[in-house]
N, C-alpha and C positions, 0 to 999 in steps of 0.2 A: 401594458407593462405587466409583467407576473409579479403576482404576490410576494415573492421572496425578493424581491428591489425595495419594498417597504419595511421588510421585515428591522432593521435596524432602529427604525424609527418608533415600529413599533414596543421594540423591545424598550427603546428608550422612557416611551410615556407607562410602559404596564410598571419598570422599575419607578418611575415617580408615585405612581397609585400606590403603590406599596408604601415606599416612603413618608408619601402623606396619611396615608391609612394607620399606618404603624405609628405618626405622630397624635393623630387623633387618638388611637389606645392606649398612647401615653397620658393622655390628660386626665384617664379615671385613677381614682386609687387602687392601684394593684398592692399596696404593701397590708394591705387589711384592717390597718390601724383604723378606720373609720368605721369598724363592725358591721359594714355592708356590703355586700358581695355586690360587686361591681362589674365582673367580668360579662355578664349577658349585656350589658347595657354596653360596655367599651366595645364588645366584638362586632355589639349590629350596629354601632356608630362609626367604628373605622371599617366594616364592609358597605357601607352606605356610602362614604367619604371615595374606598375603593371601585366603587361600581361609578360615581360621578364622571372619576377623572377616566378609566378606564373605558367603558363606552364609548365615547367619542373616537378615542383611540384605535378601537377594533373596526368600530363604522369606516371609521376613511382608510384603515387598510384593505380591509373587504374591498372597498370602489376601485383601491386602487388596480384591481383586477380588471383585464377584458376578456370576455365575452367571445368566442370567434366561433361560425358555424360555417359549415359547408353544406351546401344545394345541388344535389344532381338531379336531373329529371332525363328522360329519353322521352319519345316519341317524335314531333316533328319537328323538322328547324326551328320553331318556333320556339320549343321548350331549351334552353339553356341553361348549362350549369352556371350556378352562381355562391356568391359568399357573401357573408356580413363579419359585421361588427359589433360591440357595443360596449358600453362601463358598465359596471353592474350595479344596479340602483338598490 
């Protein structure tokens, strides 16, 4: 199957990572009131929360890719062209 058969799906889970990424950032104090800058701590927690859900995501798009090669050889009837296959691991 080529890559671009998954791509909806993919799009699908990288817009969740976000979503959830973007909920986890919500949970620090952005409004300052607490006199601690919060934003290094919000950003590496919803890029950690992003990178969770997202990884999985991009893994099984990748596989869902094949693999195709072609083989020629010459010399004697013996030698044959040939082809393969495979998923991509």
């Amino acid at each position: 199957m080529p890559l671009s058969a998954g791509k909806p799906i993919l799009q699908a889970a990288l817009a969740k990572a976000f979503v959830d990424a973007m909920n986890e950032y919500k949970k620090f104090d952005q409004t300052g009131n607490s006199g601690v800058d919060s934003s290094v701590a919000a950003t590496t927690a919803a890029g950690a929360v992003f990178g969770a859900v997202a990884a999985p995501a991009v893994d099984a798009f990748v596989k869902t890719g094949l693999v195709t090669t072609a083989v020629v050889t010459t010399g004697s009837a013996v030698a044959q062209a040939g082809t393969g296959s495979g998923a991509v691991t």
